[in-house]
C-alpha positions as CSV (number, residue, x, y, z in Angstrom):
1,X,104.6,114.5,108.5
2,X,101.2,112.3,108.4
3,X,101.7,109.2,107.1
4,X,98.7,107.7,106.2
5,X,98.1,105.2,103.5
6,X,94.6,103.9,101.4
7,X,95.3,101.3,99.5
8,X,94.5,101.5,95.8
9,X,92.5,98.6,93.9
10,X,94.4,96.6,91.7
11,X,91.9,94.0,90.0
12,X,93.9,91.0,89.3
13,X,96.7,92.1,91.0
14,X,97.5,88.2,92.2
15,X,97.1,87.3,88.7
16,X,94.1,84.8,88.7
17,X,93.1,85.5,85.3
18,X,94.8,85.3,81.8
19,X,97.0,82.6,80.2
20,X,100.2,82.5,78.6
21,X,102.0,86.0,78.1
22,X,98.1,87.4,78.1
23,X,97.6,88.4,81.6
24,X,94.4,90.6,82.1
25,X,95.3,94.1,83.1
26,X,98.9,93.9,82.7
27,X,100.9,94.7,79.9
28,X,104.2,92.8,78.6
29,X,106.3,95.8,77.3
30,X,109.5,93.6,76.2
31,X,110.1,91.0,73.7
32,X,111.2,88.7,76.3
33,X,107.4,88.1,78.3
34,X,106.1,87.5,81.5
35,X,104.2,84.2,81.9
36,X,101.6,83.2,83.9
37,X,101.9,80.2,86.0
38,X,99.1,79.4,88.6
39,X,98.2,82.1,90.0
40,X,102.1,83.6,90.0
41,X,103.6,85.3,87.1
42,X,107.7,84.8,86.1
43,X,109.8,86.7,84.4
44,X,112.0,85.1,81.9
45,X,115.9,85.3,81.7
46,X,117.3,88.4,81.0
47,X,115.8,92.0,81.3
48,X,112.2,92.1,81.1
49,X,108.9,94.6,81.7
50,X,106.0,94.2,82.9
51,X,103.4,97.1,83.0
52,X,100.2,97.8,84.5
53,X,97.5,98.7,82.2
54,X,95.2,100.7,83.8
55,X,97.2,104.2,84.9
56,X,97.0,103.2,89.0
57,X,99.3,105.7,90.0
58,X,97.8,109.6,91.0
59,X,100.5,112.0,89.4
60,X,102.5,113.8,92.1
61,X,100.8,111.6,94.6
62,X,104.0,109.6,96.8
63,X,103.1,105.6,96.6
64,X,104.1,102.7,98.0
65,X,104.1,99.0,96.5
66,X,104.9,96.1,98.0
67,X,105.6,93.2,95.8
68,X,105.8,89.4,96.9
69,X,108.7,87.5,94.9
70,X,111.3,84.8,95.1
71,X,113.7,84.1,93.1
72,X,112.8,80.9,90.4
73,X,116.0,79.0,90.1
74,X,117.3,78.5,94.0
75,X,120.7,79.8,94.5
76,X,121.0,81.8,91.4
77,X,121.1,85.6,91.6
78,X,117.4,87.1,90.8
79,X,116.6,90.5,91.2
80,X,113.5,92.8,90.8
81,X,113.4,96.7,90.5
82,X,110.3,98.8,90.2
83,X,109.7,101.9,88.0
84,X,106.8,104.5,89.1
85,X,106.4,105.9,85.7
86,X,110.2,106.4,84.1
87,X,111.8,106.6,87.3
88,X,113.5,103.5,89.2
89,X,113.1,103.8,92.5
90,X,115.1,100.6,94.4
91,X,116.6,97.2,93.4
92,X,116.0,94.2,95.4
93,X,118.1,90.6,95.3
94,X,115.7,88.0,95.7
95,X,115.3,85.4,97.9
96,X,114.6,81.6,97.0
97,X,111.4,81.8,99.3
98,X,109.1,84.2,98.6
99,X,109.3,87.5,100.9
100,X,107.3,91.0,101.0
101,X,109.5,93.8,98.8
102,X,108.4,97.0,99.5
103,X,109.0,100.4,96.8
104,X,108.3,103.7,97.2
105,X,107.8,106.5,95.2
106,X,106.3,109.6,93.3
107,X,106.1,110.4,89.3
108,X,105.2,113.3,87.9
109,X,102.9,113.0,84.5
110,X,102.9,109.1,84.4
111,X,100.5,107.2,85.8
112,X,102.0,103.8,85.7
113,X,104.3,101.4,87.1
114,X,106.5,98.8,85.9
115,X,107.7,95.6,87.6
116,X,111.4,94.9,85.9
117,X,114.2,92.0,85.9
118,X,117.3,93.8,85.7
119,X,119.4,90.8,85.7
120,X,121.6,89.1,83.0
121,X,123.1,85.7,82.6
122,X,121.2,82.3,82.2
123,X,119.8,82.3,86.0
124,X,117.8,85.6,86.4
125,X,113.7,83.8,86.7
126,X,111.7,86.2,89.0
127,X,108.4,84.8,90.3
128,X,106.0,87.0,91.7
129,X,103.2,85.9,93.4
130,X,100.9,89.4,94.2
131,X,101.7,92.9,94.3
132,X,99.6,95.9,96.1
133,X,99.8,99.1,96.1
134,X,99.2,102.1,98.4
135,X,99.3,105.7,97.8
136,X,99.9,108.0,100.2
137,X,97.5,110.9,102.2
138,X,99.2,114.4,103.9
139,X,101.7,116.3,103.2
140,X,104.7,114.0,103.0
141,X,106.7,116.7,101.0
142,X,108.5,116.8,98.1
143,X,112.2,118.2,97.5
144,X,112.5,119.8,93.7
């Protein structure tokens, strides 16, 4: 199949503008927030989500993100998982140096995606430093 990619804008997708747990174009959807630090957002202990505002996301459309995290607190366990609308589509453990994580996926009738801490305990801090995001062009199928 043709696997061609365009990437999709994502204003302030390295997170250069907001303050606090108000970060312009994204959307803290849990009572525990994301804050900004720098230009870097981290996710605080326990589960957390973290959406993006503006519906990037073409419905039926596959996608790809790539996401570039580390884990906070070196040597802990820090993980970060992805939803394309409602559905998860992988799970990565984190490294204590920042590295490229890349999701892919397709959701039909949502146009969103959420970045999401699944981890629990007192050591869980994500830190992610930019994500981008690619859709894809062709036929690259679909199984129903």
């Amino acid at each position: 199949h043709d696997e061609t990619l365009t990437e999709v804008s994502l204003t302030n997708s390295d997170f250069t503008s907001g303050s606090g747990t108000d970060i312009t174009d994204w959307a803290n959807t849990a009572a525990n927030k994301w804050e900004r630090s720098g230009d870097t957002i981290i996710s605080p202990n326990g589960i957390s989500l973290f959406r993006r505002n503006d519906n990037p996301l073409t419905n039926g459309v596959a996608h790809k993100l790539i996401v570039r995290a580390k884990n906070t607190v070196p040597g802990s366990t820090a993980r970060l998982q992805v939803y394309f609308g409602g559905n998860n589509h992988a799970r990565y453990d984190l490294t204590d140096d920042f590295q490229e994580y890349t999701f892919q996926g397709i959701q039909q009738n949502d146009t969103t995606f959420i970045l999401y801490n699944p981890s629990g305990g007192d050591s869980t801090n994500v830190t992610v430093d930019w994500v981008k995001l690619y859709k894809y062009d062709g036929n690259v199928g679909l199984l129903v």
